[in-house]
C-alpha positions, 0 to 999 in steps of 0.5 A: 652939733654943740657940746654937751659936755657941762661947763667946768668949774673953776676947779677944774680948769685949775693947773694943780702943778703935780700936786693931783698925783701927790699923796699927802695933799690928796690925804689932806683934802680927803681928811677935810672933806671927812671932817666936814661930812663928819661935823655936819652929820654927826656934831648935833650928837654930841660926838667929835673924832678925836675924841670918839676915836678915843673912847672907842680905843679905851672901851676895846683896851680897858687899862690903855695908857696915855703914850700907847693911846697917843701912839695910836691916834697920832695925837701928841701927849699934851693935847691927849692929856687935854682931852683925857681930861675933858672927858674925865670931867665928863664922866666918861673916862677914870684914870688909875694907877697902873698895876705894873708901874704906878707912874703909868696911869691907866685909863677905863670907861665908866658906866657913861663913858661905855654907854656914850661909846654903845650909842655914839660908835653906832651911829658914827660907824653907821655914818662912815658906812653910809658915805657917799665917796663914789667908791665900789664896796670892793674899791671901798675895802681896797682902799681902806686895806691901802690905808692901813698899809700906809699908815704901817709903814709911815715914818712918825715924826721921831723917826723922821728927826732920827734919820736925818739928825 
């Protein structure tokens, strides 16, 4: 009786030398292929991740600043400020002086930035829910609370510097 087990791929037939059971490298394709879907789906609206993940967080933290918003994103402070920028150019984001220390600028929506976030958020969050990963809505919810708990207990870069210097 012949095999009717379809052919593998060449993927598959590739020995990943542990690298299947590492967690990084699986976060790193899964952030890919995230990416991917995410540009091809979503790029024609004029929406891109790090910068709806940033409007989102200032349209929900109306006065955010810079290093708090960076921490939240993981982004570093220059390409932050970059972006900040380009979406202050936009329209979509004004900065201000801060009410407890005017060296810290504070970041808020205006009226384009908040309707750009009403519009575009929906349809990301539509996206996202919509994708198809092979995952269960339980298995989907486990996996998304999973997420979250790594990225809690995730040593950033300055805590790495600072337990091994």
């Amino acid at each position: 009786m012949p095999d009717k087990r379809p052919e593998q791929t060449d993927l598959e037939k590739l020995d990943f030398g542990g690298l299947e059971n590492s967690s990084g490298f699986l976060i790193t394709l899964s952030q890919i292929l995230v990416f991917q879907q995410f540009k091809k789906a979503l790029s024609d609206q004029g929406i891109q991740p790090g910068q709806i993940s940033a409007l989102i967080l200032i349209h929900h933290n109306p006065g955010i600043n810079h290093g708090t918003l960076a921490e939240a994103i993981r982004f570093k402070p220059a390409h932050l400020t970059k972006l900040i920028k380009s979406l202050d150019m936009q329209g979509l984001v004004r900065r201000s002086t801060g009410r407890t220390d005017r060296r810290v600028a504070e970041l808020h929506l205006t009226r384009k930035g908040r309707n750009f976030v009403e519009e575009k958020a929906a349809i990301m969050f539509a996206h996202d829910a919509a994708r198809p990963d092979g995952l269960t809505p339980e298995e989907k919810q486990e996996f998304i609370r999973l997420l979250r708990k790594f990225l809690r207990f995730c040593p950033d870069d300055a805590e790495i510097a600072e337990k091994s210097g």
